[in-house]
Legacy VTK file of the C-alpha trace (Angstrom):
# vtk DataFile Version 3.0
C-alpha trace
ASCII
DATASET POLYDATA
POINTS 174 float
13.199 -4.568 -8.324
12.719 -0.791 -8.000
10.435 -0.270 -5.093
10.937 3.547 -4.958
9.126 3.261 -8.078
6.902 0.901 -7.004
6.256 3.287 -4.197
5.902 6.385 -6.759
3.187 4.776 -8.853
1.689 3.249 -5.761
1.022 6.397 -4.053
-0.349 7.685 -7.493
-3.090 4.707 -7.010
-4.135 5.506 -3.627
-4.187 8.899 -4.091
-6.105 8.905 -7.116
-8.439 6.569 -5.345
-8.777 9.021 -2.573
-9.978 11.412 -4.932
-12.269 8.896 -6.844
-10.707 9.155 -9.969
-9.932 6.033 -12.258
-7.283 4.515 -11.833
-6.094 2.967 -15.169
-3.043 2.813 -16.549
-3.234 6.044 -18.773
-4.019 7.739 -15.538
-0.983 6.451 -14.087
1.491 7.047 -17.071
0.356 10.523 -17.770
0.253 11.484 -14.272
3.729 10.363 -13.675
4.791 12.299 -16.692
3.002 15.749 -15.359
4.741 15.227 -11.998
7.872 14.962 -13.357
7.084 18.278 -15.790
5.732 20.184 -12.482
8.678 19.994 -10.206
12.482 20.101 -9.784
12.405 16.334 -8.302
14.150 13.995 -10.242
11.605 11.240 -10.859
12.833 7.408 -11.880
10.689 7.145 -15.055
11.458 7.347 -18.822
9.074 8.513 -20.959
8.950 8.883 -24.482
5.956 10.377 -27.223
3.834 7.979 -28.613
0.477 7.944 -30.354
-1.324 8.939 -27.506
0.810 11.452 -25.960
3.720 10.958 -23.566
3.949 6.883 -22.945
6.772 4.854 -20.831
7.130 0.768 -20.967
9.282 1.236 -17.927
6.322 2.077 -15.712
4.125 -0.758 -17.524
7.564 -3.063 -17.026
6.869 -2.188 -13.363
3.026 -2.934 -13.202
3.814 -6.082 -14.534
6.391 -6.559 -11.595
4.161 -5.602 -8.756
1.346 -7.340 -9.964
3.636 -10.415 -10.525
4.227 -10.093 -6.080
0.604 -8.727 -5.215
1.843 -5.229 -4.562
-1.050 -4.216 -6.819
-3.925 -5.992 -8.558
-5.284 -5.079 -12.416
-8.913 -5.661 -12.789
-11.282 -4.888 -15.800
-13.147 -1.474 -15.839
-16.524 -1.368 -14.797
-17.366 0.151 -18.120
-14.928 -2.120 -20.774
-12.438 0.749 -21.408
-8.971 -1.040 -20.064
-8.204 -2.118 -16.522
-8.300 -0.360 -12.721
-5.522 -0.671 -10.754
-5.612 -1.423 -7.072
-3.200 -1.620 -4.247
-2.601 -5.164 -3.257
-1.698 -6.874 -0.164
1.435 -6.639 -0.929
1.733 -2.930 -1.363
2.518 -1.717 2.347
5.422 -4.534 1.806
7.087 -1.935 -1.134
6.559 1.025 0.788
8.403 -0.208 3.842
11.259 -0.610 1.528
11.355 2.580 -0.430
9.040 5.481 1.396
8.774 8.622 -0.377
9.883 11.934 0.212
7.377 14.866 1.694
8.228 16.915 -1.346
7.613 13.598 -3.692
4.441 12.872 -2.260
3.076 16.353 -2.216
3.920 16.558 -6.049
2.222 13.650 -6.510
-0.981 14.397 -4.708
-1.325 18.084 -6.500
-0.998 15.694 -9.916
-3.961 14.148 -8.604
-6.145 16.424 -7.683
-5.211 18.111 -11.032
-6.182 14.840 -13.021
-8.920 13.520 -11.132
-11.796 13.660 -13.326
-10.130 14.037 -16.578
-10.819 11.390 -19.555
-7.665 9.540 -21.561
-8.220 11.945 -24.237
-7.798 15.079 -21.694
-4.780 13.601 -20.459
-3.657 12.927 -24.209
-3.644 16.794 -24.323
-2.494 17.681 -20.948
0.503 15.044 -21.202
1.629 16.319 -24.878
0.988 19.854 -23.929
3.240 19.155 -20.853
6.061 17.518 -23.071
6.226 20.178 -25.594
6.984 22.858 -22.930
8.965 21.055 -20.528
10.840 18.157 -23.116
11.076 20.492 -26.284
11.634 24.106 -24.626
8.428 25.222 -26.477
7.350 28.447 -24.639
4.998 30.619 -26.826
1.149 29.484 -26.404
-0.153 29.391 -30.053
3.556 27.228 -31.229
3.021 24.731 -28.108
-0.997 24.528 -29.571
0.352 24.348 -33.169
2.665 21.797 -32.318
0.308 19.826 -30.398
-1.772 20.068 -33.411
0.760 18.289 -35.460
2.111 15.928 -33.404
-2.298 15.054 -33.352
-4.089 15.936 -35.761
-7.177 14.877 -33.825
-7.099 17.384 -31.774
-8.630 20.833 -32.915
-6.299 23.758 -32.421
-8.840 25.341 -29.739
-8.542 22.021 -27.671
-4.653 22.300 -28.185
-4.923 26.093 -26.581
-6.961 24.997 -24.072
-4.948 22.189 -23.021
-2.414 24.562 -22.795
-3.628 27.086 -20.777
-4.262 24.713 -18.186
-1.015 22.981 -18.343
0.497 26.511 -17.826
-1.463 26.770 -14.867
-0.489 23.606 -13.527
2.794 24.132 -14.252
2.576 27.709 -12.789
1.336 25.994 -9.451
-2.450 27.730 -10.026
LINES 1 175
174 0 1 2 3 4 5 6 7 8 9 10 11 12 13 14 15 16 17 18 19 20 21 22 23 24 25 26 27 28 29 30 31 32 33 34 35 36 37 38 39 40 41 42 43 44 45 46 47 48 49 50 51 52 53 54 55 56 57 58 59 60 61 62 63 64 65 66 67 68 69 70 71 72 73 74 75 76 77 78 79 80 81 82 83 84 85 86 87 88 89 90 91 92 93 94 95 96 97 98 99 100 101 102 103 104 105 106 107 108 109 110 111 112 113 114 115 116 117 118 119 120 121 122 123 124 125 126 127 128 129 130 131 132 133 134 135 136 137 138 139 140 141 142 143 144 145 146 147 148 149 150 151 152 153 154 155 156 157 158 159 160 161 162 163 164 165 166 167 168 169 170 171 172 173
């Protein structure tokens, strides 16, 4: 077992909770994936792109572990759209183990407050938007919305841009 990842998407629960976002598993993933885009810190999660944007079994792998020891519980959404996660009783017993940095935990809570109130299908955007700068070097902002636009075709190339821009200035620390 892990538990400075544990920790990691621990602290991504609570804080998001603090902030009164939902706190589903897309909101987990994607956040994860935008902290590790943001900053220089090297963070313990593979990702990979998937239908829905930027996707890693390893941090599902280790919801299923820290459920499986109460370190967090999964219940169904209020409104039928997936799960909410929750710390457990057992959480405080993984962050003994493995606390995290200053650095990793202010990373985390800027993620947060960037994500709060976004939908899955903002955080498609933001996530894939995020992965085609950081993951394939894509700089210019009408070839990262074009791009994005291919990789979904679901997504209009003015949702792409916008995506974008705010990605940028997430990125850019704004």
């Amino acid at each position: 077992m892990d538990f400075h990842k544990h920790t990691l998407i621990l602290t991504m629960i609570e804080t998001l909770r603090r902030y009164g976002s939902r706190t589903g598993k897309t909101h987990i993933i994607k956040g994860l994936m935008l902290a590790a885009a943001a900053t220089n810190l090297e963070l313990p999660f593979e990702f990979f792109l998937y239908k829905h944007g930027p996707y890693s079994t390893d941090i599902e792998e280790n919801l299923e572990q820290m459920q499986s020891y109460g370190a967090v519980v999964v219940e169904p959404a209020f409104d039928g759209y997936g799960v909410i996660l929750k710390p457990g009783e057992m959480a405080s017993f993984a962050k003994l183990h493995a606390p995290l940095s200053d650095a990793e935990g202010e990373v985390i809570d800027r993620v947060c407050r960037f994500i709060r109130a976004k939908n899955v299908g903002q955080l498609e955007r933001l996530a894939t938007a995020a992965w085609i700068r950081t993951r394939e070097a894509v700089e210019d902002p009408d070839e990262v919305a074009e791009r994005l636009h291919q990789l979904k075709p679901h997504i209009s190339l003015v949702e792409a841009r916008e995506a974008d821009q705010e990605v940028v200035a997430f990125l850019d620390g704004n």
